[in-house]
N, C-alpha and C positions, 0 to 999 in steps of 0.2 A: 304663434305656436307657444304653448304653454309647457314649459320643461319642470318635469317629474323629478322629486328629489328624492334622491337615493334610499332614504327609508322606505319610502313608497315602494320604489324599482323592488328593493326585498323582499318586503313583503309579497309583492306580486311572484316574483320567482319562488319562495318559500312556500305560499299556498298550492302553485301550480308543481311542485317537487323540483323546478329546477328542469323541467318538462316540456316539450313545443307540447301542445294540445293538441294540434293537431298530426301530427308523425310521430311523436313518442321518442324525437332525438334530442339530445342534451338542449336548452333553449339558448337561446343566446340576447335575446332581444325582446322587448315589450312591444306587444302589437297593440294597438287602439282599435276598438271593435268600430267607433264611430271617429273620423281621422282626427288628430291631435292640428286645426287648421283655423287659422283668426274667424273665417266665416264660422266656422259651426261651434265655436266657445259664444259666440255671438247669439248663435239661434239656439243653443241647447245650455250653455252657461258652463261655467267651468266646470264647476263641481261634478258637471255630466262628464266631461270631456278624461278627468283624471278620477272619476270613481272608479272604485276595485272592479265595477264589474264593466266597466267598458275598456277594463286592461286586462291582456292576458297574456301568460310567456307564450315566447314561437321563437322557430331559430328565424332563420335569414330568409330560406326557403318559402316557410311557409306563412310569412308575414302578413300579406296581400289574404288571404283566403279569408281571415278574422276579417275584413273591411265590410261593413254594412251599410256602406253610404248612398249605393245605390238601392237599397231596399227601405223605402222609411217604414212602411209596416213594421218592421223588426225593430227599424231602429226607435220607435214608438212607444215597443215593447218594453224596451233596453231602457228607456226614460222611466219609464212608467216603475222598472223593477229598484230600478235607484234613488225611488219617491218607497217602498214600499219598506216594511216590518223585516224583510235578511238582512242576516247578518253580513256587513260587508265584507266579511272574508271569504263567504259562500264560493265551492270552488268553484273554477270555472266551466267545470266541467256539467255544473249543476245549472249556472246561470246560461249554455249553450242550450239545454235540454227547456229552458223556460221559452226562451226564444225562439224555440219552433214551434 
């Protein structure tokens, strides 16, 4: 597991308002769209694993629902947009909408 340094953490909450993405209640917690796990810093490389867009607030609740592990089409996506020209503070709301 690769742990996320607090500038990081920030920035993620500050893009997202401080926000779960997905319920719109205070966030509490950084979800990893693709899980933060030795295997898949492995097969997708770090920089996949703690880029902006494969982090997003969520409270506690809704943590699990951001998990893309079992879809790799998306999560193929999600590589492919982290290789690409946005800006990595695009918000996440923007980087969900690419990923459909």
């Amino acid at each position: 597991m690769i742990k996320l340094n607090d500038t990081k953490r920030l920035q993620v909450f500050s893009r997202d308002n401080y926000t779960c993405q997905k319920c719109g209640k205070p966030a509490t917690e950084i979800a990893h769209r693709i899980a933060n796990t030795k295997s898949n810093a492995t097969t997708y490389g770090k920089n996949v694993i703690n880029h902006p867009f494969n982090l997003v607030a969520s409270c506690q609740k809704c943590n699990d629902y951001f998990n893309i592990g079992n879809k790799p089409e998306i999560a193929k996506k999600l590589v492919e947009l982290t290789k690409s020209n946005l800006h990595k503070w695009t918000m996440a709301s923007e980087i969900e909408r690419r990923l459909k």
